[in-house]
C-alpha positions in Angstrom: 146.0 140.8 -296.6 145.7 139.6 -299.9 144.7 142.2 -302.6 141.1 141.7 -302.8 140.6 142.3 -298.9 143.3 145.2 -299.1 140.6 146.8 -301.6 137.6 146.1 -299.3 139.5 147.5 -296.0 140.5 150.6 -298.4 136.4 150.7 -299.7 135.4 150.8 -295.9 138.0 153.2 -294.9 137.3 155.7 -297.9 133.6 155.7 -297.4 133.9 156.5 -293.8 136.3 159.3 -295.2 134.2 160.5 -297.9 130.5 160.2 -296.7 131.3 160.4 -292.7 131.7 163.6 -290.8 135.8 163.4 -289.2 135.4 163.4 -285.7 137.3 160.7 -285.0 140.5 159.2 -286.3 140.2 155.1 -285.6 143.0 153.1 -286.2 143.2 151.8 -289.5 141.5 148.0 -288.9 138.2 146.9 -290.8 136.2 144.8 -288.5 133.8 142.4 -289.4 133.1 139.9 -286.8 133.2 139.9 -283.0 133.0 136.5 -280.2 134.2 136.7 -277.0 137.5 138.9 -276.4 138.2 138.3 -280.0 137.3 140.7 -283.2 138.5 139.9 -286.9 138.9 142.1 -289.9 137.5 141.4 -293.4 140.5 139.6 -294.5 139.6 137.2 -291.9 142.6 138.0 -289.1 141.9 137.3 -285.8 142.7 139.8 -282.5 142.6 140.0 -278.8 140.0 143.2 -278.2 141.5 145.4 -275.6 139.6 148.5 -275.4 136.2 146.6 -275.4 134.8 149.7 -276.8 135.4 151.4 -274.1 133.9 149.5 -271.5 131.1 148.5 -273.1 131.3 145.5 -274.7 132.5 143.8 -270.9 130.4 140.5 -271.3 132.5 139.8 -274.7 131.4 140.9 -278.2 127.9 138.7 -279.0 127.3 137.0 -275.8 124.8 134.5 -277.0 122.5 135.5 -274.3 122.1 138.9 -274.3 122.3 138.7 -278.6 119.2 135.9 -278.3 117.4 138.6 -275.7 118.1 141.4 -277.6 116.5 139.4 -280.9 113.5 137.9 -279.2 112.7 140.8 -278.0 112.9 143.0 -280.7 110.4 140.3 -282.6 108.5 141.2 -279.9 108.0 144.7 -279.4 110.3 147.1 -280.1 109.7 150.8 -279.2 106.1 152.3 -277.6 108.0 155.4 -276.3 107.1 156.6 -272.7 103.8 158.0 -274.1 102.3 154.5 -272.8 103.7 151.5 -270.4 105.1 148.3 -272.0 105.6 145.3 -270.3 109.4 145.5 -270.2 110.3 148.7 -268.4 109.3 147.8 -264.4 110.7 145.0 -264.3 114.2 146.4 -265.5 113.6 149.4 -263.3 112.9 146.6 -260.3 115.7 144.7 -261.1 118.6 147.4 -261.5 117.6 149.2 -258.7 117.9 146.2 -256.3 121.3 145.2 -258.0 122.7 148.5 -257.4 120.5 149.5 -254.2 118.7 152.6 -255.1 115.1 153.0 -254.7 114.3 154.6 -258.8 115.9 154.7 -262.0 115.5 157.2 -265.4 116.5 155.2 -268.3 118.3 156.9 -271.3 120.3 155.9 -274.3 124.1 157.2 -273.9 126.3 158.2 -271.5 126.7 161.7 -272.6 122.3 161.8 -272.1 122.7 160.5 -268.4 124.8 162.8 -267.4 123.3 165.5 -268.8 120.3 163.8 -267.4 122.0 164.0 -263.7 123.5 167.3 -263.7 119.3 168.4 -264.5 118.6 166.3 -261.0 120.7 168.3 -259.3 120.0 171.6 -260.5 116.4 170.5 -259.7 117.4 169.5 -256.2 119.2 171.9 -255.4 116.3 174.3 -255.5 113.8 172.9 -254.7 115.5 170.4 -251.7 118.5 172.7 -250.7 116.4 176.3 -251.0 119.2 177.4 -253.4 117.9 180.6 -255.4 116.5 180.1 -258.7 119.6 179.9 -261.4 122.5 180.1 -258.7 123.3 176.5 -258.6 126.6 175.3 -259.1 128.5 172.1 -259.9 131.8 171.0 -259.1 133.6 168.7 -261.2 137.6 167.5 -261.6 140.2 169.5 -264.4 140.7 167.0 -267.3 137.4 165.3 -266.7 135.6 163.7 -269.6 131.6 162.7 -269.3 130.8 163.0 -272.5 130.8 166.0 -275.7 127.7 167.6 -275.5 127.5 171.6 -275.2 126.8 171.9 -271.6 129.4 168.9 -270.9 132.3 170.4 -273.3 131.4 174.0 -271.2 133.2 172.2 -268.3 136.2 170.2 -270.2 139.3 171.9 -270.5 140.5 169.6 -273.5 141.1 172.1 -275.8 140.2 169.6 -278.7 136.8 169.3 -277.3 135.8 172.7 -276.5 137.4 175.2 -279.4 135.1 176.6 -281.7 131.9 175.5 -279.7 131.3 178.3 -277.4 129.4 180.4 -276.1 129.5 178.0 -273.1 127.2 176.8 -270.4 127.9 178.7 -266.6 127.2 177.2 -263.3 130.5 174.8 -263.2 133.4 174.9 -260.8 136.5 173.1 -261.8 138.9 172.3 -259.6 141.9 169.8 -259.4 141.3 165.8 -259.3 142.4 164.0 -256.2 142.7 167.4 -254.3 140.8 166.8 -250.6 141.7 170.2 -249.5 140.6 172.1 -252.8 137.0 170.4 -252.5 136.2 171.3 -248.7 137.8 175.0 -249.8 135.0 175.2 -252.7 132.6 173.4 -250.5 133.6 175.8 -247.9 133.4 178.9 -249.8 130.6 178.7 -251.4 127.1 178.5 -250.0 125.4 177.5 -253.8 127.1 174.1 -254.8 124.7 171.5 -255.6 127.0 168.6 -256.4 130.2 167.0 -257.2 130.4 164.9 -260.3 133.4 162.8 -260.2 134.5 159.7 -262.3 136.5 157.3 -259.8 139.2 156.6 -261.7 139.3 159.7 -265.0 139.5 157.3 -268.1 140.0 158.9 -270.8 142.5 161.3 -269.3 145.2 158.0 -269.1 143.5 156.0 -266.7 144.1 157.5 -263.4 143.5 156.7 -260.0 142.9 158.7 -256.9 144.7 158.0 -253.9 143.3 155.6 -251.3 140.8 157.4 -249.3 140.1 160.3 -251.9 136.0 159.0 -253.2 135.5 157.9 -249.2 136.5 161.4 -247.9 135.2 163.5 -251.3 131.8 161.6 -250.4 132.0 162.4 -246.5 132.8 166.6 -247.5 129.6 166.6 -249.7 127.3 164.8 -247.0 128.8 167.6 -244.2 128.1 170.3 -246.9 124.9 169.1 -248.4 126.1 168.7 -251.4 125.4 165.4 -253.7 128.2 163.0 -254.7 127.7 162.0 -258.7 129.7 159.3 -259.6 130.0 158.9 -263.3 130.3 155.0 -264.0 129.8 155.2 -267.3 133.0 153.8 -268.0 134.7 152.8 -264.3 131.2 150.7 -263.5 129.6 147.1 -264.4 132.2 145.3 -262.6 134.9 146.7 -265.5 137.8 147.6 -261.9 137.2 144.5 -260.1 133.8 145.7 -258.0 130.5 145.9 -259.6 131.2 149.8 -259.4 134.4 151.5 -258.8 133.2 153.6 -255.7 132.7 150.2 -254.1 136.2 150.4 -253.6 136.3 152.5 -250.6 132.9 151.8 -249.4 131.1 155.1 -251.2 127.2 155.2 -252.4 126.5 157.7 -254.5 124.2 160.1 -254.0 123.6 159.6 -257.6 124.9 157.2 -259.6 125.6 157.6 -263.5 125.7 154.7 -265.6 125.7 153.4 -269.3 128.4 151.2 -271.6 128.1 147.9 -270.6 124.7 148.2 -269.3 123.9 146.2 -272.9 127.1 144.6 -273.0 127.2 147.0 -275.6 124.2 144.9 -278.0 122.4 148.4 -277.4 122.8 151.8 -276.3 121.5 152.1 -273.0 122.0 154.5 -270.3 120.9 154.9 -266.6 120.7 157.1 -263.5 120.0 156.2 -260.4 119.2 157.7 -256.8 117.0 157.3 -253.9 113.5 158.7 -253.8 114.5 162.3 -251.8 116.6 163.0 -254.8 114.6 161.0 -257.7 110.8 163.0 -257.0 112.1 166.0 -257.9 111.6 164.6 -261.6 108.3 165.2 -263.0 106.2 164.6 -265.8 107.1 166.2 -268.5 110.7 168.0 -266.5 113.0 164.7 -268.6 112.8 162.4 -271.4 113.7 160.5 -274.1 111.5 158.5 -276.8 113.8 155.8 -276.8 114.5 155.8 -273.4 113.2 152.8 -271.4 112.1 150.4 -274.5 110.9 147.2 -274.4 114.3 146.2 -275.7 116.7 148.8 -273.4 115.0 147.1 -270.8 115.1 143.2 -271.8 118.6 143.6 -273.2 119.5 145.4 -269.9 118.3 142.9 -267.6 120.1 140.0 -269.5 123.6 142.2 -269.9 123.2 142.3 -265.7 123.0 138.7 -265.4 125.7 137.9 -267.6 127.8 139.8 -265.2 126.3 138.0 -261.9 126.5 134.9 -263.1 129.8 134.3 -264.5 132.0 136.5 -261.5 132.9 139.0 -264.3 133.7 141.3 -261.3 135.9 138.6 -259.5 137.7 137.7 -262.8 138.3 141.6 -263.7 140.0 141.9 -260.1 142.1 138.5 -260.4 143.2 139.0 -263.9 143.9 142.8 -263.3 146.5 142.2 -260.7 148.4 139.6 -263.0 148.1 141.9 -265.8 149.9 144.6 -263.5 152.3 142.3 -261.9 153.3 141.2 -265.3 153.5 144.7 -267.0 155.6 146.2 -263.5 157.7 142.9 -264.3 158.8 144.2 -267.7 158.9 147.8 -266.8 161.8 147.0 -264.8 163.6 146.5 -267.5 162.3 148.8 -269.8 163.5 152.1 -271.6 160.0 152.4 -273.1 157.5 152.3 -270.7 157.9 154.5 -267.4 154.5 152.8 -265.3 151.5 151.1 -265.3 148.5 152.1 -263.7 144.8 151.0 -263.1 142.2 149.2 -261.4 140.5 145.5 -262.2 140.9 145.5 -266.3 141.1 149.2 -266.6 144.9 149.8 -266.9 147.2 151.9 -269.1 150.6 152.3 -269.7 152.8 155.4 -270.1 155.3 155.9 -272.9 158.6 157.2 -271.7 158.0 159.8 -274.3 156.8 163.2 -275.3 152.9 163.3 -275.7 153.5 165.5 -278.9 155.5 161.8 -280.1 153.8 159.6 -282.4 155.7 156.6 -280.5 152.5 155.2 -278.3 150.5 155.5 -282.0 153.1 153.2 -283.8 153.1 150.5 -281.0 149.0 150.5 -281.3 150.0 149.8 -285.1 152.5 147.4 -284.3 150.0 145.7 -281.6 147.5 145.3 -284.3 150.1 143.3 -286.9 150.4 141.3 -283.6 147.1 140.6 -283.4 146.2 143.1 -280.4 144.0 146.2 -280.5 144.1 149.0 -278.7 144.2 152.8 -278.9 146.8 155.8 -277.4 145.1 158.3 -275.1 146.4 161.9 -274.8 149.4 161.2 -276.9 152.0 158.9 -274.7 149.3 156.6 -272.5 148.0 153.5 -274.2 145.0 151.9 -272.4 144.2 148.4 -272.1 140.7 147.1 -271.3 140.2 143.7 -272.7 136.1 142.3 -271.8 136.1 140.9 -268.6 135.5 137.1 -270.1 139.0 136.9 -270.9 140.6 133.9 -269.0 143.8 134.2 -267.3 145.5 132.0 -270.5 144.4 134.6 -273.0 145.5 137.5 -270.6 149.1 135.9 -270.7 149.1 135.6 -274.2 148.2 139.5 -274.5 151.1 139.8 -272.0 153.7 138.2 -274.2 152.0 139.9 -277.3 152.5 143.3 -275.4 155.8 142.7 -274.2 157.2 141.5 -277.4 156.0 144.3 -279.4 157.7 146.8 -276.8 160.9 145.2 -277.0 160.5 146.4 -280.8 160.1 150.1 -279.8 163.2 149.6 -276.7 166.5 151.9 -277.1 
């Protein structure tokens, strides 16, 4: 960087410091620009993307179509709120639910709102459907889970960093252990007021990990014996980002209700979804859920184009394809390697494990030595660094991100 652009990355970076509340700690990149799977900085340096901000951006940063939706739209008509119909919202509401297969949708904004949004369905369900009694209702959801960081959502984390110092918390959540078959049915078993399980299909932000083969097919078959709903969090997992339109497609599994958001916009806009079949969806009524913003003219429009994008160009195929060369190529060098002890993941969603301590700061300096080699991406809980470049990327880019990956590795080997 020459000194000029030093000072305006150090401008950026100290307002964010001064004038920004700290709840996050980014790594220390000033981006300006985005096209395709590539981002630059202000001084102009280009890099592969590969956390895609966390799923959302899967149809590449500015894809001209859902950018020229998202503009002509907003010329347009903008926001009515749900106060009165607009033009826009049906035919989204049409078109997701026959592109995913449910019979109704409640549009929201974020991730953190839908499920918040589907643990209310439920609830609502469950009494009212299931005959639980008023305010017995419980939920069961996986240890080291993350849907979001609202109160009611931290009330079931047990990430210490996310819950201390925000209680008292919210009741009414059992947490047991992920990819555990027999700790489910005993819960299930046990206890007469479960309403649902909410489970992410592979847990993301927890180091990318996936469930053995069977676990969603058999977790989903336990709920339907127990009357119980299967909520599958896609937030992250879903829009083709494993190789499948949604991760549950893996092993065959429909939700009960399905939990959506990210790269619903391609990530032009926040937009959030949930989705479930007219048994579980009436229980909503006027004035039980809503949102101002949810369901705008330009959610909707933006939404319907982000879709397509991913229809039309095989984004699902390509995340499955390039995934498996991504793994072959990584298990390759692992081989070989003192520094990296596995790679795991599904489609485009992989991570790899530092051979380290997750106290070590070692998976933080290879992110920083990743970025001077023109790759970014970001450690999760301490030693795992995911990898989730948008699912445009061709399979020469991918093995250009292999050798940039591998050769900064060899940096950190012993």
């Amino acid at each position: 960087m020459n000194t000029i652009n030093k000072t305006q990355s150090q401008q950026a970076i100290d307002l964010e410091n001064k004038y920004g509340a700290h709840n996050y700690h980014p790594l220390p990149v000033v981006l300006s620009k985005g096209e395709g799977v590539y981002v630059w900085d202000v001084d102009g340096k280009q890099y592969y993307d590969f956390l895609s901000a966390y799923s959302a951006v899967n149809q590449g940063h500015c894809h001209p179509k859902i950018v020229n939706t998202l503009v002509e739209q907003s010329k347009r008509l903008a926001l009515t709120s749900r106060a009165f119909y607009n033009d826009m919202l049906g035919k989204y509401e049409k078109y997701a639910c026959e592109y995913f297969g449910f019979d109704k949708l409640l549009p929201m904004n974020t991730g953190a709102e839908a499920v918040e949004t589907a643990l209310k369905i439920c609830r609502r369900w469950a009494y009212e459907k299931k005959g639980i009694s008023e305010n017995k209702a419980e939920i069961i959801v996986c240890k080291n889970n993350f849907h979001g960081r609202t109160t009611t959502i931290i009330s079931f984390s047990n990430d210490p960093v996310a819950r201390t110092h925000f209680g008292p918390y919210t009741n009414g959540f059992i947490k047991i252990e992920y990819d555990n078959l027999q700790e489910l049915e005993t819960t299930l078993k046990t206890n007469p007021n479960v309403a649902g399980f909410l489970v992410e299909p592979i847990q993301g932000e927890a180091g990318v990990y996936v469930p053995s083969e069977g676990y969603l097919k058999q977790a989903k078959a336990l709920c339907k014996k127990y009357n119980v709903l299967f909520i599958a969090d896609e937030v992250q997992t879903g829009i083709a980002r494993t190789g499948k339109l949604l991760a549950v497609q893996h092993e065959d599994v429909v939700p009960d209700i399905l939990i959506l958001g990210k790269a619903m916009s391609g990530g032009a806009y926040p937009i959030s979804a949930v989705l479930a079949n007219n048994d579980i969806m009436n229980v909503i009524t006027p004035g039980s859920h809503g949102s101002t913003f949810g369901g705008n003219p330009v959610a909707a429009a933006v939404a319907i184009a982000a879709l397509t994008v991913v229809k039309e160009e095989n984004l699902a195929e390509n995340a499955e394809k390039l995934g498996q060369l991504f793994r072959n190529k990584m298990n390759e060098y692992i081989t070989k390697s003192n520094i990296v002890r596995l790679v795991r993941g599904k489609g485009l969603l992989n991570a790899i494990v530092i051979n380290e301590e997750v106290e070590s700061e070692t998976a933080w300096n290879i992110c920083l030595r990743l970025r001077d080699n023109g790759l970014l991406a970001k450690p999760t809980h301490g030693n795992i660094i995911r990898f989730a470049p948008p699912l445009v990327m061709t399979q020469e880019q991918l093995l250009d991100c292999v050798v940039i990956i591998t050769k900064t590795l060899t940096e950190f080997e012993r």
